[in-house]
C-alpha positions in Angstrom: 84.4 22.5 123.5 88.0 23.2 122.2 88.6 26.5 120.4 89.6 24.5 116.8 85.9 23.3 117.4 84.7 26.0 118.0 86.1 27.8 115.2 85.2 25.3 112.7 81.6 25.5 113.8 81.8 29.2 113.1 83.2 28.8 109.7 80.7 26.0 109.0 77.8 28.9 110.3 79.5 31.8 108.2 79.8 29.3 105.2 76.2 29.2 105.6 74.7 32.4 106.0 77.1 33.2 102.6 74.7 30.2 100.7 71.8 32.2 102.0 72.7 35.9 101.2 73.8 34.6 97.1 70.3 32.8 96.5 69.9 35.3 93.9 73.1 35.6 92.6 73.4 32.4 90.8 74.8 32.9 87.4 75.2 36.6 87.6 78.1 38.8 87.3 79.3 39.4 91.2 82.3 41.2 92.7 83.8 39.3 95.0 87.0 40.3 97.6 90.0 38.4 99.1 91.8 39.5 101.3 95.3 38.8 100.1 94.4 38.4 96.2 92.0 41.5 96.3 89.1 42.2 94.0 87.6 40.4 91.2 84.4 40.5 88.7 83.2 37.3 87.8 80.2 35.1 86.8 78.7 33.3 90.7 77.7 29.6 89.8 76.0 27.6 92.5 76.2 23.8 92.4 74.0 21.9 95.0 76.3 23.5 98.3 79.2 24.8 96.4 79.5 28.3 94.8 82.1 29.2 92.2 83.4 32.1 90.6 84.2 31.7 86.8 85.8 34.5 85.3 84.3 35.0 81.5 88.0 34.9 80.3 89.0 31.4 80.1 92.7 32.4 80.8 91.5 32.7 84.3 91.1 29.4 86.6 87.5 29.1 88.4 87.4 29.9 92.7 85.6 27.4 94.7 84.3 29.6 97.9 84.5 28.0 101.1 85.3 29.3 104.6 88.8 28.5 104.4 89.4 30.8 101.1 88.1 33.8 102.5 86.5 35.1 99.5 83.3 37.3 100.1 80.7 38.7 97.8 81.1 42.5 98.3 78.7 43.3 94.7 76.5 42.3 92.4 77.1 44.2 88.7 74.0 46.0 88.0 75.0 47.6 84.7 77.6 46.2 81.7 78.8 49.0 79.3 79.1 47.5 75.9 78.7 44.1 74.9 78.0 41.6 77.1 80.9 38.9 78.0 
């Protein structure tokens, strides 16, 4: 096995176990890191295999998660001061 399958194969596995950890995140307000674009607080949709993040301002453009984008779900928002989104 060469080392690009091998890492594939792990990012497939990690891709994975993310789908499993959000189960109960779907349409709830999340905090999600990057590790070059940093933090952001946004709505998690899940779409058969594919999550997304969709920011509540529509100024923003949605992020598809995969294994390649890095993105990882650090929080989910327990409490909203004021009026909700």
């Amino acid at each position: 096995m060469t080392s690009q399958a091998s890492s594939n194969e792990m990012d497939n596995h990690e891709q994975k176990q993310e789908m499993i950890g959000v189960r109960g995140l779907n349409g709830k307000i999340v905090i999600a890191r990057h590790k070059d674009k940093g933090l952001t607080v946004s709505r998690l949709h899940r779409y058969d295999h594919t999550l997304v993040l969709r920011s509540e301002n529509p100024s923003y453009e949605a992020v598809t998660l995969s294994a390649k984008e890095r993105w990882k779900i650090v929080a989910k928002v327990l409490w909203w001061i004021g009026s909700e989104p």
